[in-house]
N, CA, C and O atoms as a Tinker XYZ file with bonds, in Angstrom:
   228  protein
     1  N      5.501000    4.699000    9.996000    73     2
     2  CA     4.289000    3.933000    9.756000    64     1     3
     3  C      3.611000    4.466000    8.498000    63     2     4     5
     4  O      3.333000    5.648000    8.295000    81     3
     5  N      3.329000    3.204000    7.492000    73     3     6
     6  CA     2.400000    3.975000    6.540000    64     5     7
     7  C      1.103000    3.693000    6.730000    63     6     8     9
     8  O      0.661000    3.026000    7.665000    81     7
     9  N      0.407000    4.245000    5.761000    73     7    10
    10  CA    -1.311000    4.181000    6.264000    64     9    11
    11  C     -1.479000    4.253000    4.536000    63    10    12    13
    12  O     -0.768000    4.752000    3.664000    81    11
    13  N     -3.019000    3.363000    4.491000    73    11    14
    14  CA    -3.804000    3.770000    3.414000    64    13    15
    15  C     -4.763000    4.729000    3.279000    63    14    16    17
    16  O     -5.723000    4.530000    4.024000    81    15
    17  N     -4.853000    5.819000    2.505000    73    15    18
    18  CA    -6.102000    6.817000    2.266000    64    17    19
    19  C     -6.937000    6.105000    1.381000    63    18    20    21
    20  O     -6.881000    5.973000    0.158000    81    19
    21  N     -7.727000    5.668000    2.231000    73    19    22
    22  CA    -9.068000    5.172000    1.067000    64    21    23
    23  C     -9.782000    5.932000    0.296000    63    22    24    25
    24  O    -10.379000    5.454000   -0.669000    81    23
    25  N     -9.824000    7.036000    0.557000    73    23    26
    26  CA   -11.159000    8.000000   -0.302000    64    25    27
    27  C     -9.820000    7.547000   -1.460000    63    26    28    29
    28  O    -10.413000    6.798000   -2.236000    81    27
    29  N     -8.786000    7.607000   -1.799000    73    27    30
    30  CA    -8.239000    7.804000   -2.793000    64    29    31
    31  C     -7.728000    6.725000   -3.732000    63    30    32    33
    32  O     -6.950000    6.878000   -4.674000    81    31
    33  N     -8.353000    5.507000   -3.270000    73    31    34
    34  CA    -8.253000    4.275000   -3.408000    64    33    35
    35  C     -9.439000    3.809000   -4.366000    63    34    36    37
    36  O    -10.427000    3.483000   -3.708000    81    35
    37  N     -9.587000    3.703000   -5.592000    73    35    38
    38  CA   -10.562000    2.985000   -6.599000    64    37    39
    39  C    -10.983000    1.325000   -6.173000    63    38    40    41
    40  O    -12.000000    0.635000   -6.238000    81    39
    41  N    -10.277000    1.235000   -5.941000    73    39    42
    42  CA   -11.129000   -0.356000   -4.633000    64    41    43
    43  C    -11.340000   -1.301000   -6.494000    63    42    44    45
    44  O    -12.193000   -2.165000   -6.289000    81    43
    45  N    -11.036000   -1.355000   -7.515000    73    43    46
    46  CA   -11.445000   -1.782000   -8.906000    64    45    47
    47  C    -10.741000   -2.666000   -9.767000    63    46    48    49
    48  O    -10.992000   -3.153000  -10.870000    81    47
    49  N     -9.817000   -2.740000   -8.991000    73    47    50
    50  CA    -8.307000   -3.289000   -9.744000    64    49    51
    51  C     -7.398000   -3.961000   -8.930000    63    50    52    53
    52  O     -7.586000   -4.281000   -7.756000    81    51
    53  N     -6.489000   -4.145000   -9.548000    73    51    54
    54  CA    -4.866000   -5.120000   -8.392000    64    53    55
    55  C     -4.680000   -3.865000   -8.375000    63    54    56    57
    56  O     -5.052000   -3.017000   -9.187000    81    55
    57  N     -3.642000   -3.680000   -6.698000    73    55    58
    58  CA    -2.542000   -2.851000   -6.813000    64    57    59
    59  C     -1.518000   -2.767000   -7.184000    63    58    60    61
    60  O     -0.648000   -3.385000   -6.570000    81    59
    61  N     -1.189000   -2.051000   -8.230000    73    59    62
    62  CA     0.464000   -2.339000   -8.699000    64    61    63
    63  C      1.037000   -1.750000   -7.710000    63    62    64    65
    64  O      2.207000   -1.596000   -8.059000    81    63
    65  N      0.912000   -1.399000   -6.842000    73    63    66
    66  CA     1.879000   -0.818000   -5.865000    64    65    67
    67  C      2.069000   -2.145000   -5.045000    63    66    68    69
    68  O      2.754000   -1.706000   -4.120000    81    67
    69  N      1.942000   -3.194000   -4.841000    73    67    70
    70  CA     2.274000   -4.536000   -4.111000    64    69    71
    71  C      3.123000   -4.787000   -4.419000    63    70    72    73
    72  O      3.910000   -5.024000   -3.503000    81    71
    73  N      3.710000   -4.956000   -5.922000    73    71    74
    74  CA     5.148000   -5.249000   -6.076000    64    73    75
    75  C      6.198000   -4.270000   -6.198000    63    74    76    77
    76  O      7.307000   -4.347000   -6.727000    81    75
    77  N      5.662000   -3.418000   -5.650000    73    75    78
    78  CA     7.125000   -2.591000   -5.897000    64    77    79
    79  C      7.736000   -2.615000   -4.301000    63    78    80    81
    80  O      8.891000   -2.396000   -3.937000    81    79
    81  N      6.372000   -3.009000   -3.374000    73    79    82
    82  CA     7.157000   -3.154000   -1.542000    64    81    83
    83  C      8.798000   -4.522000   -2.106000    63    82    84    85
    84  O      9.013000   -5.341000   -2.999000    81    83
    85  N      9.270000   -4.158000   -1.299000    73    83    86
    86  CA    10.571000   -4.941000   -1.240000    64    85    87
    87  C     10.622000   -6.048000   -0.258000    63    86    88    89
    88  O     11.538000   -6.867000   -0.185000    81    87
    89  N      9.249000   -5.997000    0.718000    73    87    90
    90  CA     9.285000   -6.709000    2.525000    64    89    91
    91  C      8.024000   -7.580000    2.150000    63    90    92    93
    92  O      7.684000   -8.579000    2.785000    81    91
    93  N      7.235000   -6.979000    0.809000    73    91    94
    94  CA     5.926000   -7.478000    0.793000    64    93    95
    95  C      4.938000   -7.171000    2.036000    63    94    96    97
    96  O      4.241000   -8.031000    2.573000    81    95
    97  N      4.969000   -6.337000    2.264000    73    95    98
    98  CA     4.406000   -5.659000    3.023000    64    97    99
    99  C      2.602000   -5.150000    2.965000    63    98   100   101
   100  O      1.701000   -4.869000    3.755000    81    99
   101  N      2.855000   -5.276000    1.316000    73    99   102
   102  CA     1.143000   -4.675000    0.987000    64   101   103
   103  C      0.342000   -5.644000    0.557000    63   102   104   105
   104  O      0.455000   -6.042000   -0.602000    81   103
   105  N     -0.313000   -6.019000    1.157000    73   103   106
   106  CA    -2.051000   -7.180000    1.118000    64   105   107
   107  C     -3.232000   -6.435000    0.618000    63   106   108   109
   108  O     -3.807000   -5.413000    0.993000    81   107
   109  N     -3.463000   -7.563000   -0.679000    73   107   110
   110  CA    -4.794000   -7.297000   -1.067000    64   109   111
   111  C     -5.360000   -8.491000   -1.083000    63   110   112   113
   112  O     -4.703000   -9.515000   -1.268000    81   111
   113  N     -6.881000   -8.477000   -0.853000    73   111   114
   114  CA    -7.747000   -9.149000   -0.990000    64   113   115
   115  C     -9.032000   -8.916000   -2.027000    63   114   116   117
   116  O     -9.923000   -8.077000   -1.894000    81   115
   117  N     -8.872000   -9.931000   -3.137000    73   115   118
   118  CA    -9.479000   -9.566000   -4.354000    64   117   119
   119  C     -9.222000   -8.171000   -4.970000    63   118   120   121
   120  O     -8.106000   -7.792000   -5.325000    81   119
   121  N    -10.270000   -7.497000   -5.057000    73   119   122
   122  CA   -10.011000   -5.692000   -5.769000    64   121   123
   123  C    -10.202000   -4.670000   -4.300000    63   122   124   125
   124  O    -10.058000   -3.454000   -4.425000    81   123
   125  N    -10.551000   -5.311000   -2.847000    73   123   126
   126  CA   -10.578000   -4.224000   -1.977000    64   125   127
   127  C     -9.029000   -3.626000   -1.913000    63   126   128   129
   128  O     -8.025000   -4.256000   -2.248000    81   127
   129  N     -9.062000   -2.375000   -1.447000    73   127   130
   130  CA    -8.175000   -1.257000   -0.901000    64   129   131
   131  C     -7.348000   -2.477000   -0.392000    63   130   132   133
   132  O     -7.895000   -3.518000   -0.029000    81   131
   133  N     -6.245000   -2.322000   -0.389000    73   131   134
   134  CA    -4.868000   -2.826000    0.117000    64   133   135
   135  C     -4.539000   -2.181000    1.544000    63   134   136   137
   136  O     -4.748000   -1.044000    1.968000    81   135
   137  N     -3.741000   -3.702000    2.345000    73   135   138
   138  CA    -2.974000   -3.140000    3.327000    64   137   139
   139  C     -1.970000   -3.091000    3.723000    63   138   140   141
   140  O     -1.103000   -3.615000    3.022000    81   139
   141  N     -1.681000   -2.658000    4.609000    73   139   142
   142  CA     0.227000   -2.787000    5.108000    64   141   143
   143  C      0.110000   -2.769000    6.245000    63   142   144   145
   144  O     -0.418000   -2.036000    7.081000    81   143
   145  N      0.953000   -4.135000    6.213000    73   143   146
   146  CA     1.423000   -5.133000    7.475000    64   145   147
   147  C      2.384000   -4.181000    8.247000    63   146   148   149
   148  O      3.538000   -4.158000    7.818000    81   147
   149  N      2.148000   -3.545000    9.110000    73   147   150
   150  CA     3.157000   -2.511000    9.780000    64   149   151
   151  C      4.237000   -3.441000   10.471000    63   150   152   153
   152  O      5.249000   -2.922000   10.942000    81   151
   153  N      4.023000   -4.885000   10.541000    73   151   154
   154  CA     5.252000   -5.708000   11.381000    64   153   155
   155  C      6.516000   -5.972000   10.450000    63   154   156   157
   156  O      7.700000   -6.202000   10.698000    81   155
   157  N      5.479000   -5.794000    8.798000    73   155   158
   158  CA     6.858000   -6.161000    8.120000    64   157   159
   159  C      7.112000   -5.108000    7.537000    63   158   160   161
   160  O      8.115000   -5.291000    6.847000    81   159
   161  N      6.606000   -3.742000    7.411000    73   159   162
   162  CA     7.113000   -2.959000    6.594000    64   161   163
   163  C      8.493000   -2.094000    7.426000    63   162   164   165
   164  O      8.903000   -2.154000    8.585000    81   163
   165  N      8.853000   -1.458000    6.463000    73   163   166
   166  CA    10.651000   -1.140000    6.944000    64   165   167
   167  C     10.279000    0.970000    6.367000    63   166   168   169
   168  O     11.230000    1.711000    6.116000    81   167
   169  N      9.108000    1.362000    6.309000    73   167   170
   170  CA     9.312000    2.733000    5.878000    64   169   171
   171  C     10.271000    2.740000    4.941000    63   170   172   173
   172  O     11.233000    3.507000    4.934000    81   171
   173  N     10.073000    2.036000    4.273000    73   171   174
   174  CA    11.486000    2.886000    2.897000    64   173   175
   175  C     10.797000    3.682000    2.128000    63   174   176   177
   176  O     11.552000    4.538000    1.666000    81   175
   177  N      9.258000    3.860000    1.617000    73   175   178
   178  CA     9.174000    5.052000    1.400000    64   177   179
   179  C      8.609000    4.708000   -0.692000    63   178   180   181
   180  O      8.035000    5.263000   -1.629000    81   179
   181  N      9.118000    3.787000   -0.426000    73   179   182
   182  CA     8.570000    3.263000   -2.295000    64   181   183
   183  C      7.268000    3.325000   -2.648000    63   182   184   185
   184  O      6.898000    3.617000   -3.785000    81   183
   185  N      6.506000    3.055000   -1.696000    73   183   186
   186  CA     4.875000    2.947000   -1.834000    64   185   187
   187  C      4.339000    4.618000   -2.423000    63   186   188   189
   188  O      3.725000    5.048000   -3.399000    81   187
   189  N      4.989000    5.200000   -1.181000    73   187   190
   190  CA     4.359000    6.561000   -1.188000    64   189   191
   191  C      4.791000    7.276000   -2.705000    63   190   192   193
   192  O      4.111000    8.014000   -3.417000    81   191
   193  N      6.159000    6.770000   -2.903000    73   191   194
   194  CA     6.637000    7.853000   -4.034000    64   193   195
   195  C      5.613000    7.456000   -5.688000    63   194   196   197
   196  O      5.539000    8.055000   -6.761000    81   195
   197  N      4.864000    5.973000   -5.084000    73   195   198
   198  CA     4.412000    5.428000   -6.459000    64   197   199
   199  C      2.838000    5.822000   -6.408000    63   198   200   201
   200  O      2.368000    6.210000   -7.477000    81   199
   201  N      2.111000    5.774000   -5.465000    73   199   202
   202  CA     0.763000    5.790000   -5.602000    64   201   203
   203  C      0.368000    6.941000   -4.144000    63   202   204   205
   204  O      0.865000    6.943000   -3.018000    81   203
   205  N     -0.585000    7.735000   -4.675000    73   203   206
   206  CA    -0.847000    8.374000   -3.612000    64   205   207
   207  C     -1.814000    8.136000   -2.497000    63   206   208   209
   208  O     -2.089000    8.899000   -1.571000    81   207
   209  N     -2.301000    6.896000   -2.760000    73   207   210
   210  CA    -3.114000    6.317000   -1.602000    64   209   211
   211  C     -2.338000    5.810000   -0.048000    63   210   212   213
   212  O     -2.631000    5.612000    1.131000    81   211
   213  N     -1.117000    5.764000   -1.023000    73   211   214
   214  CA    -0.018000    5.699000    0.575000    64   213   215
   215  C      0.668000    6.543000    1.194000    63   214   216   217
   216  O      1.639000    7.142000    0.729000    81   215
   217  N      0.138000    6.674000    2.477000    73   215   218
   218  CA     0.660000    8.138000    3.523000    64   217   219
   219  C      1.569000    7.963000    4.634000    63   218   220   221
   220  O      1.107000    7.240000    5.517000    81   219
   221  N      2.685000    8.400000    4.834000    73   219   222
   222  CA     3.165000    8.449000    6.286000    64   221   223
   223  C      2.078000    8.691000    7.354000    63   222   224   225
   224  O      1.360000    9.689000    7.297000    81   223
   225  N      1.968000    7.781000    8.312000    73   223   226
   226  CA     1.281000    7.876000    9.548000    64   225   227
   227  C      2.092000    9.327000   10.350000    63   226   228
   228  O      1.729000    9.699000   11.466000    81   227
């Protein structure tokens, strides 16, 4: 399971980390903090290696 760390999240911008999910997995709405759909994500682990707002649960 991944999780978002918000303190570490600028909430200001797109996430470029949305396109690098492969399942599309990460939702944003306007410039808030992004999420992940835990039904579609597959843990592969791309998110985390790109931005550090994404954590293994």
């Amino acid at each position: 399971m991944i999780k978002i760390d918000k303190k570490y999240c600028p909430e200001n911008h797109l996430c470029p980390t949305k396109r690098i999910c492969p399942v599309g997995a990460i939702k944003q709405v306007a410039f808030e903090a992004p999420t992940v759909d835990q039904a579609k994500c597959t843990d592969c682990g791309k998110c985390i290696r790109t931005c550090r707002v994404f954590k293994k649960a």
